[in-house]
Structure formats: structure tokens, C-alpha cells
NUDO-131047 format. One record per atom (N, C-alpha, C): x, y, z. Coordinates in steps of 0.05 Angstrom, whole numbers, padded with zeros to 5 digits, always signed. Last residue first. Layout:
<nodes>
XYZ;...
</nodes>
This chain:
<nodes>
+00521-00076+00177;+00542-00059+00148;+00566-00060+00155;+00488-00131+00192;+00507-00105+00204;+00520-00098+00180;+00423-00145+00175;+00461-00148+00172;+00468-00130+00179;+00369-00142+00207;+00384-00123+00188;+00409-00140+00186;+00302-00177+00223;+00329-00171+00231;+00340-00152+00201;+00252-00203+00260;+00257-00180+00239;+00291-00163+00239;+00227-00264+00291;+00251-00241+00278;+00253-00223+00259;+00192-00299+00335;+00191-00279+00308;+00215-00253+00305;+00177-00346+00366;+00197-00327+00367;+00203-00323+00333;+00117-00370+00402;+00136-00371+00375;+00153-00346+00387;+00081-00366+00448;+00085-00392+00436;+00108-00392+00408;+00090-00329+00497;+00098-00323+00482;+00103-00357+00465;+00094-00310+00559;+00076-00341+00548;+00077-00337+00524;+00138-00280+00572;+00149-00306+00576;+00123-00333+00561;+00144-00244+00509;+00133-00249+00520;+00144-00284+00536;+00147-00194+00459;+00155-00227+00463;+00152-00231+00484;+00094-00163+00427;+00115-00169+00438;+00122-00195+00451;+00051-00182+00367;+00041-00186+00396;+00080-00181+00407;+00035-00190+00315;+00066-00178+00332;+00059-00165+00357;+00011-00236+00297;-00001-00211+00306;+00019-00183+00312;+00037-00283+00304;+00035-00258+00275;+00023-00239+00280;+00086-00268+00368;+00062-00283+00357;+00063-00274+00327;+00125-00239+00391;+00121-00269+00399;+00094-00283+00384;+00176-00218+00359;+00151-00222+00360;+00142-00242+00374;+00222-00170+00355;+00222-00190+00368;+00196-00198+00369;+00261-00127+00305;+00242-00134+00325;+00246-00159+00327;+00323-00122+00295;+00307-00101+00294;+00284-00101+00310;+00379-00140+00317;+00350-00149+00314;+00328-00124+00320;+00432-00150+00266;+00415-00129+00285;+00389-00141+00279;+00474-00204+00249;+00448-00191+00242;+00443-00167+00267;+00526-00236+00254;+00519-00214+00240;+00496-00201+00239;+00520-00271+00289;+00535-00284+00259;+00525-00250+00247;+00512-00254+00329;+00545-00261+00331;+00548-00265+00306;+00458-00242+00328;+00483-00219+00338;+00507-00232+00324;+00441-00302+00330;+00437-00279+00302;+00450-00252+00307;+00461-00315+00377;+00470-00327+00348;+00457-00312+00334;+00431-00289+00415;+00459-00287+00417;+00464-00300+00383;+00376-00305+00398;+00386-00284+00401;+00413-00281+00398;+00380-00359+00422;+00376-00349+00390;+00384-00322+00387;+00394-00364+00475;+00401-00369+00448;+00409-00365+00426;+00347-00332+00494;+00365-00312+00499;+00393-00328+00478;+00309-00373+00473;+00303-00365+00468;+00333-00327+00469;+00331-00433+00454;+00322-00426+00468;+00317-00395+00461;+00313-00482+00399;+00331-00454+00401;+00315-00441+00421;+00312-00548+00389;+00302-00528+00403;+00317-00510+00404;+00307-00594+00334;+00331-00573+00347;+00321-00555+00365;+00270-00646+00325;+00259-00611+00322;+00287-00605+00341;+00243-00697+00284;+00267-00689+00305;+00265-00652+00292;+00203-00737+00268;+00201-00705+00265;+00226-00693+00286;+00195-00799+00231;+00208-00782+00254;+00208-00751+00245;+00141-00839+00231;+00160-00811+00217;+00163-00802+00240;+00110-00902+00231;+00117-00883+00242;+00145-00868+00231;+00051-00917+00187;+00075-00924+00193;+00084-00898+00211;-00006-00943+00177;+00011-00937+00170;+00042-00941+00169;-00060-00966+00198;-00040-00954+00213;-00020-00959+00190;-00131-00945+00175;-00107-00966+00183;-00086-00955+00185;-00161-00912+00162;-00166-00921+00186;-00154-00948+00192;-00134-00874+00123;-00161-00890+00114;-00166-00908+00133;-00076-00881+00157;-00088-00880+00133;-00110-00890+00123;-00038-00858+00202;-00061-00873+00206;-00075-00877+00179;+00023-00847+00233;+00006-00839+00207;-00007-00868+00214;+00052-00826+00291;+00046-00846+00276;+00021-00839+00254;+00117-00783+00298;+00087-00779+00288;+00075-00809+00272;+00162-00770+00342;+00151-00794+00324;+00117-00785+00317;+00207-00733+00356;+00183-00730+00353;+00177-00750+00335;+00260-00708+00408;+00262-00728+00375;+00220-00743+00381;+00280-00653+00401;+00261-00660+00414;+00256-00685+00398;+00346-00628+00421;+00342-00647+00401;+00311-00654+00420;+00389-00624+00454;+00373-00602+00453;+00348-00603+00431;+00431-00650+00466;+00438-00635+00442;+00408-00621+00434;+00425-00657+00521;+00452-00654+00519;+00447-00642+00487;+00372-00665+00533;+00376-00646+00538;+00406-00635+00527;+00316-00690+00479;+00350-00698+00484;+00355-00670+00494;+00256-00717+00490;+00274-00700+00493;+00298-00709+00502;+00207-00746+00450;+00224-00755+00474;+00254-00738+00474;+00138-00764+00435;+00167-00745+00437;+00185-00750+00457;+00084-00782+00397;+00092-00783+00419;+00131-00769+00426;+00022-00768+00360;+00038-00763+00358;+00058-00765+00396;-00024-00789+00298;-00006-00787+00332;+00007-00777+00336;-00055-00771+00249;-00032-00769+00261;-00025-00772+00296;-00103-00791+00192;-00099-00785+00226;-00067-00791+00239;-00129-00777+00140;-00103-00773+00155;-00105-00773+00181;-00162-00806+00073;-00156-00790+00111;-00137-00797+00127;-00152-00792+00019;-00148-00799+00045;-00142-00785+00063;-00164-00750-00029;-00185-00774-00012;-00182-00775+00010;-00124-00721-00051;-00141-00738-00070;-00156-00767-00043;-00124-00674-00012;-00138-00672-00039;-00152-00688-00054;-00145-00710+00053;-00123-00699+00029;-00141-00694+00009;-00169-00694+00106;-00162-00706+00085;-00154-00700+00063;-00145-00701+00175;-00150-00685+00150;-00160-00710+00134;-00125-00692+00240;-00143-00706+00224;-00152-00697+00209;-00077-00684+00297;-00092-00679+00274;-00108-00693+00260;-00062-00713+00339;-00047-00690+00340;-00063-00669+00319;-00066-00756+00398;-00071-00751+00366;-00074-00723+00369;-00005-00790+00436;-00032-00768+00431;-00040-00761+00400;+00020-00827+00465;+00016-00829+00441;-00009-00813+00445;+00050-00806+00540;+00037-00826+00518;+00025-00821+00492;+00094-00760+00555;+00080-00793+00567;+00064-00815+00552;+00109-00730+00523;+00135-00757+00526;+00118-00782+00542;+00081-00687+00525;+00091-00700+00503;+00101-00731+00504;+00098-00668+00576;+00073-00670+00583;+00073-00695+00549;+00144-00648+00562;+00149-00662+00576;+00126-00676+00584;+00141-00611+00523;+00150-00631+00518;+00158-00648+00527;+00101-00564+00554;+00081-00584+00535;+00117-00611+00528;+00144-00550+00590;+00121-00572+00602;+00100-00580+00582;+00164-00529+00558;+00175-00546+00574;+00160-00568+00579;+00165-00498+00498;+00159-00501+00531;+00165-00523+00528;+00204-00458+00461;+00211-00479+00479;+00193-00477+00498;+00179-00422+00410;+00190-00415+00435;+00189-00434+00454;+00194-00437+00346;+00176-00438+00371;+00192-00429+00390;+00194-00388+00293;+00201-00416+00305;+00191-00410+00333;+00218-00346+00233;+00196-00351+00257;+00208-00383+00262;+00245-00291+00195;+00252-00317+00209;+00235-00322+00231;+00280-00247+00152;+00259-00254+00177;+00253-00279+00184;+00324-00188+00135;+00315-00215+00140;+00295-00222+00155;+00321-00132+00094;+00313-00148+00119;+00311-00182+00121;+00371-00094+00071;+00351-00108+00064;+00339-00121+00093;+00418-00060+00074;+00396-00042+00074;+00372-00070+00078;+00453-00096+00023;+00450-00068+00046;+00430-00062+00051;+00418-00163+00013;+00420-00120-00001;+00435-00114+00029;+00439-00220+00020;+00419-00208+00035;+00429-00166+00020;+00475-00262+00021;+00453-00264-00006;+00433-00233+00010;+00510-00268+00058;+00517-00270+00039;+00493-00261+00015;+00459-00276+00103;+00485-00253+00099;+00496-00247+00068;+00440-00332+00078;+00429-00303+00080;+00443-00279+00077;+00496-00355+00096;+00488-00357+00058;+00457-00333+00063;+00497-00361+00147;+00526-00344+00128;+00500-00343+00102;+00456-00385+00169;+00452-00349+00169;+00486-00335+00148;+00470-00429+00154;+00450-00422+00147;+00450-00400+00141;+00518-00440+00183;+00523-00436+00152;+00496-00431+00141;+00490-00433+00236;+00510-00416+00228;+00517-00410+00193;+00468-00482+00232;+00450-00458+00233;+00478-00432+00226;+00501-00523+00229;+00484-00519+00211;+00467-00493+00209;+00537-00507+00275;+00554-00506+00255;+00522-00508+00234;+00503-00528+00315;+00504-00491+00308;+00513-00489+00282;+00453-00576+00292;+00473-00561+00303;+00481-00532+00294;+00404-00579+00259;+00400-00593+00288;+00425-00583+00308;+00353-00552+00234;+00388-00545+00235;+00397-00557+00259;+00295-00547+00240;+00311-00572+00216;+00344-00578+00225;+00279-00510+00257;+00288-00536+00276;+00290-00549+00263;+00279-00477+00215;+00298-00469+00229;+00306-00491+00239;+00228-00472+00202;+00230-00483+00192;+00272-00496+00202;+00174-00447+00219;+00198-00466+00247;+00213-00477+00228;+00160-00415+00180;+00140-00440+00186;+00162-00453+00201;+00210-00389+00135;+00181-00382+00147;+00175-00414+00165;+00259-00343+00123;+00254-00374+00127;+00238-00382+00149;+00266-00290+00073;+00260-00296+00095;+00257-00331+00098;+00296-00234+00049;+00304-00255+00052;+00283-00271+00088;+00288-00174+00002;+00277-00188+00037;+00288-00220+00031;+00336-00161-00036;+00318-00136-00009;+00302-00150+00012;+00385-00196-00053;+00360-00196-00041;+00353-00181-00033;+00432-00221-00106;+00424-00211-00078;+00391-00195-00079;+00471-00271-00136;+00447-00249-00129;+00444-00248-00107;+00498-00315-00148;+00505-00295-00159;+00482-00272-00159;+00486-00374-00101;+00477-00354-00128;+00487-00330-00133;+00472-00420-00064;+00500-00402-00073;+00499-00394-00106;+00457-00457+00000;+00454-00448-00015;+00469-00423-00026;+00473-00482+00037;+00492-00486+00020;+00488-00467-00003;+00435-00482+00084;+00466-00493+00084;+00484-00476+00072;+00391-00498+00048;+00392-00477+00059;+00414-00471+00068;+00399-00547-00011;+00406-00537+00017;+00411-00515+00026;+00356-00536-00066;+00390-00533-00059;+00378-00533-00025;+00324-00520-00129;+00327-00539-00102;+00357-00535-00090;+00282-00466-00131;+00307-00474-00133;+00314-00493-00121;+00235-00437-00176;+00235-00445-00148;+00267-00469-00159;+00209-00375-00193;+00242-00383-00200;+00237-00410-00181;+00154-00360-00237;+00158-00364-00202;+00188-00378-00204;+00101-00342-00248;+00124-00347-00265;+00147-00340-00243;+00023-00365-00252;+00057-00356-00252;+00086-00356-00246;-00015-00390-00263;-00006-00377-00284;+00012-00354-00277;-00042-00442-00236;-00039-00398-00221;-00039-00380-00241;-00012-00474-00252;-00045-00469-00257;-00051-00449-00246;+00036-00455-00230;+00036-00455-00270;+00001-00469-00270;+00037-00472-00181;+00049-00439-00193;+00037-00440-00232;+00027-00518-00176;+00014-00513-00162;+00017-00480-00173;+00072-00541-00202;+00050-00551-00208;+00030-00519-00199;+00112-00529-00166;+00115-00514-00198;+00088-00523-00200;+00106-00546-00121;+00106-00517-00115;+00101-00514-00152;+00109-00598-00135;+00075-00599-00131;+00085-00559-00125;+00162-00603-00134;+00149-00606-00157;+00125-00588-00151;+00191-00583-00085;+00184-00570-00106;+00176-00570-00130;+00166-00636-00060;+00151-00610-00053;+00160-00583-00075;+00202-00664-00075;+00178-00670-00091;+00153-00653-00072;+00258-00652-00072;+00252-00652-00097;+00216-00653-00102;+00281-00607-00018;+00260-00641-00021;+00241-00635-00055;+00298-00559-00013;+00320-00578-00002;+00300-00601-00018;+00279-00497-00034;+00284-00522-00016;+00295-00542-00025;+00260-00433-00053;+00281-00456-00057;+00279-00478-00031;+00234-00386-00083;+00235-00409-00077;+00257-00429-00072;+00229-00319-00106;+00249-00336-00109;+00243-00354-00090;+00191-00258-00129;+00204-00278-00104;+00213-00307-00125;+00160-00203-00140;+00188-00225-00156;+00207-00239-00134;+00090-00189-00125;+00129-00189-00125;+00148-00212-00142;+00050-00195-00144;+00059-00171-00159;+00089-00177-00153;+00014-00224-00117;+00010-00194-00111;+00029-00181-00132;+00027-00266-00131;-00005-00264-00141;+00001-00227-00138;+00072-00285-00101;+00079-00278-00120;+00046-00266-00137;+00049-00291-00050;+00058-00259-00055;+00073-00263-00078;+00014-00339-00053;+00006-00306-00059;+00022-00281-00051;+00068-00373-00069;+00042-00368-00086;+00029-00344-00089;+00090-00376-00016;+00103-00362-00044;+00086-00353-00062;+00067-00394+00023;+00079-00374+00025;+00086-00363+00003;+00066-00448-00001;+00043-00443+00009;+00049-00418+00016;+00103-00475-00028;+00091-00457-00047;+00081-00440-00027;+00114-00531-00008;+00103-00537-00032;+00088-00499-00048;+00181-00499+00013;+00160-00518+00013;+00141-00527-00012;+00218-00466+00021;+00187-00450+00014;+00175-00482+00014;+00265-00453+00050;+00250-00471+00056;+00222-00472+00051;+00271-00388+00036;+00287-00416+00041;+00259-00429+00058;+00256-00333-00013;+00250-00349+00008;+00262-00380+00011;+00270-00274-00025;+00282-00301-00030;+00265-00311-00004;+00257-00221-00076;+00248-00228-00044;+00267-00259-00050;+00266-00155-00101;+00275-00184-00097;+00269-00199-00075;+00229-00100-00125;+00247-00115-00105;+00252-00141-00108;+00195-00081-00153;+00211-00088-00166;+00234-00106-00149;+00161-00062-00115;+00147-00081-00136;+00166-00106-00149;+00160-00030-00058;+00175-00030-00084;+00174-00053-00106;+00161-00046-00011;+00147-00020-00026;+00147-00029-00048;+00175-00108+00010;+00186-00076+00002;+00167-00067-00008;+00140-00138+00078;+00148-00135+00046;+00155-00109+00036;+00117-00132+00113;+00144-00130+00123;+00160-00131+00085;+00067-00160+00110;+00074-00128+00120;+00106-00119+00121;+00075-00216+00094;+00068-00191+00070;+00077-00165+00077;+00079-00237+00148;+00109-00240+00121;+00103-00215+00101;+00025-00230+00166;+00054-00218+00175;+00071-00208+00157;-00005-00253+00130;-00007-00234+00133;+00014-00216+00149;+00015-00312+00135;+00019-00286+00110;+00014-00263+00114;+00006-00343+00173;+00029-00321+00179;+00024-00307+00152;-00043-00357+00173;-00038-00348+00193;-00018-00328+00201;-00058-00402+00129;-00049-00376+00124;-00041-00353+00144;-00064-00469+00132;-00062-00440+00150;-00052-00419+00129;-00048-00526+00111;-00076-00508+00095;-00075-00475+00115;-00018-00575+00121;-00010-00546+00119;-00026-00528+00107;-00043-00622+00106;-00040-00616+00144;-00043-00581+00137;-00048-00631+00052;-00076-00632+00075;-00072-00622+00095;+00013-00617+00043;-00010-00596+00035;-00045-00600+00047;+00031-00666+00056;+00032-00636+00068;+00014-00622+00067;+00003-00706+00022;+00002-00715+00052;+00003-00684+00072;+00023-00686-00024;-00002-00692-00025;-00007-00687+00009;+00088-00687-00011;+00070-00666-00015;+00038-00665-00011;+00112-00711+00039;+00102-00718+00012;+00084-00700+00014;+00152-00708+00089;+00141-00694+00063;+00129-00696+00034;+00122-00746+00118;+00121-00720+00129;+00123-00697+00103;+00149-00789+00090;+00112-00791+00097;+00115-00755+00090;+00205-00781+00098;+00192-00783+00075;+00160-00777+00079;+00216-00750+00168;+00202-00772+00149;+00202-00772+00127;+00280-00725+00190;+00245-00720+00179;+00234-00746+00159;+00324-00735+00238;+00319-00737+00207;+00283-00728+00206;+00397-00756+00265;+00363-00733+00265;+00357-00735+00231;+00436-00778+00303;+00420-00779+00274;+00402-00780+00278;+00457-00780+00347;+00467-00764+00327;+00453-00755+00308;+00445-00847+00364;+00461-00824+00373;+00470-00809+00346;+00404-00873+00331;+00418-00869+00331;+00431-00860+00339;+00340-00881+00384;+00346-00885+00357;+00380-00880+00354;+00299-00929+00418;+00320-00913+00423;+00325-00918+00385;+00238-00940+00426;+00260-00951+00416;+00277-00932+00414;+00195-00930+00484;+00202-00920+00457;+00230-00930+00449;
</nodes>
């Protein structure tokens, strides 16, 4: 495998083109989680980071709440407005860096769904992550947050040869077949993930999926230190407890007052 930049982590264009997402990302798996953990209260404020093309936002804005959208990639939050205004609704979606993000409002649930976390490849990025939650989050309100739980031996089992990973087809036709091969950085913790795209049964091109691994006693310690109480610990949507075979790490956290 060709060695890439020291340093420089990135996600494909491919990876997010919406059309291309929305065939892979069809689960609903976690909504039913994200929903239970929603306020009472109709009138509440929800924020979601890294909402993507919607797929989280859509039906709990269907149910009644007043949530808020925002990501980072101009043309996942197109196909989110598209996809909200043949729904027929009326949905805030915001582009800005999770980072950076900086509004004159605050939130009763604040959450950043789907691993979306192993985007933040350093602390200093995850840190100014959890500042702008803190910062944007009610007294009293909850944050929540899912991502994988590091094995080992699938990213080491990963690294030996080019495996196919999926096979869809998109809305408007094409078929998708994805490879996929990885090669782990222990010093920055960095799983750097090449997914080769296969299109209509010719080869494409290869996207990098570089994934930040957050171990697991880790993560923990950094949502204490930047301020949060961890209310619960999930290892699955089920809220199955956390667990050493435990494939995700699910957070239900408070800000410290």
C-alpha cells in the first residue's frame, strides 16, 4: 500500500457524495435510541452535528421536534434540504465545522450520531468539539454521542488484503461495490482506510476513510476533563451495558454546572 502524507488524514469526495451516501446509509438502527433520550417537551431545542444528508434529522423532525442540522460538506446539506422540503418540513440545516461551530443559542439535547467523532483526528480537534457543545448545551440538557469500540484484531485482520465491504444501488441506478483495505497508525492512533469504489462493474477510484480510534478508558477521561458527567455508557442501541465484546461506545452525558 502506498504510504500517504505524515499527518494528513482526509475522507473522500466519492465517500461524500450524497447520491453515493444515501445508497450505503439506508439503517435506522440508531433512531430508535437517539428518539428515547429526546425531551418531553415538544418545544425543546435539539442540535444535531454532523447530521449529514438528514437521515437522523428527518424523522424526528416528522415527530414534532424543533431540531437544528449542521455539517461541515456543502452537498450533503443540499440533498438534507431537498430531501426536508418534499417531507414538507421546516428544518434550520447549517453548514459550519463541528470545531467551530458558534450561534447565539442554546440546546436541551445536543447530539453527534453515526462514529461521526473519528473524523477529529487530534485531541486539540475533539476538545474544540466538546468546547462548542458545552458552550451550546441548557443547564440541565443532555448530550449524546456514539462511535466504535477499537478491535484489534478486526484492524489487523483489515490490513492483510482488499476485502469487499458492501454492494448497493443508488437511487438513480448505479451499482456500488466497495472494497475495502486499512493500515494502522499506532503513534497517532489513526486507522488510515482506503475504500476502492467499483461502479456499474468497473473500478473507479480509491477514497480514503482515515478513522481516529478513541480507546475506550480514553474517551472517557476526555469527556470528564472537558466537562461532561457520564450519565450512561452503552455498548450497543439496544443499551445493552458496555461490555469487553461491546462493538460501539454510546454516551449519554450532562455538563457539569
Amino acid at each position: 500500500m502506498e504510504d500517504k502524507k505524515k499527518n494528513t488524514y482526509t475522507v473522500g469526495d466519492l465517500i461524500y457524495n450524497a447520491s453515493i451516501y444515501d445508497g450505503m446509509n439506508t439503517s435506522l438502527a440508531d433512531l430508535d435510541f437517539y428518539k428515547r433520550w429526546l425531551p418531553k417537551n415538544k418545544d425543546a431545542r435539539i442540535l444535531e452535528l454532523c447530521c449529514g444528508t438528514g437521515r437522523l434529522t428527518l424523522p424526528i423532525a416528522k415527530d414534532g421536534f424543533d431540531i437544528t442540522g449542521v455539517d461541515y460538506t456543502p452537498s450533503m446539506l443540499e440533498q438534507a434540504k431537498i430531501k426536508a422540503s418534499k417531507a414538507g418540513l421546516a428544518i434550520e440545516f447549517i453548514e459550519a465545522d463541528m470545531r467551530a461551530f458558534d450561534i447565539e443559542e442554546k440546546y436541551d439535547l445536543i447530539f453527534i450520531p453515526f462514529n461521526s467523532i473519528h473524523h477529529l483526528y487530534t485531541n486539540e480537534d475533539l476538545f474544540k468539539a466538546l468546547t462548542v457543545v458545552k458552550k451550546h448545551l441548557k443547564e440541565g440538557g443532555l448530550f449524546l454521542l456514539d462511535c466504535f469500540n477499537p478491535n484489534i484484531q478486526f484492524i489487523t485482520e483489515g490490513q492483510k488484503e482488499l476485502k469487499e465491504v458492501t454492494q448497493y444501488t443508488t437511487d438513480d441506478g448505479r451499482n456500488i461495490v466497495i472494497k475495502e483495505i486499512m493500515r494502522y497508525e499506532n503513534t497517532s492512533q489513526i486507522n488510515r482506510i482506503e475504500w476502492h469504489y467499483y461502479i456499474n462493474g468497473e473500478f473507479d477510484s480509491v477514497q480514503d476513510l482515515d478513522m481516529r480510534m478513541f480507546f475506550p478508558q480514553e474517551l472517557d477521561t476526555y469527556l470528564t476533563f472537558n466537562g461532561f458527567d457520564i450519565i450512561h455508557k452503552f455498548g450497543n442501541f439496544e443499551a445493552a451495558a458496555f461490555s469487553d465484546r461491546s462493538e460501539k461506545q454510546i454516551f449519554v452525558c450532562k455538563r457539569f454546572i
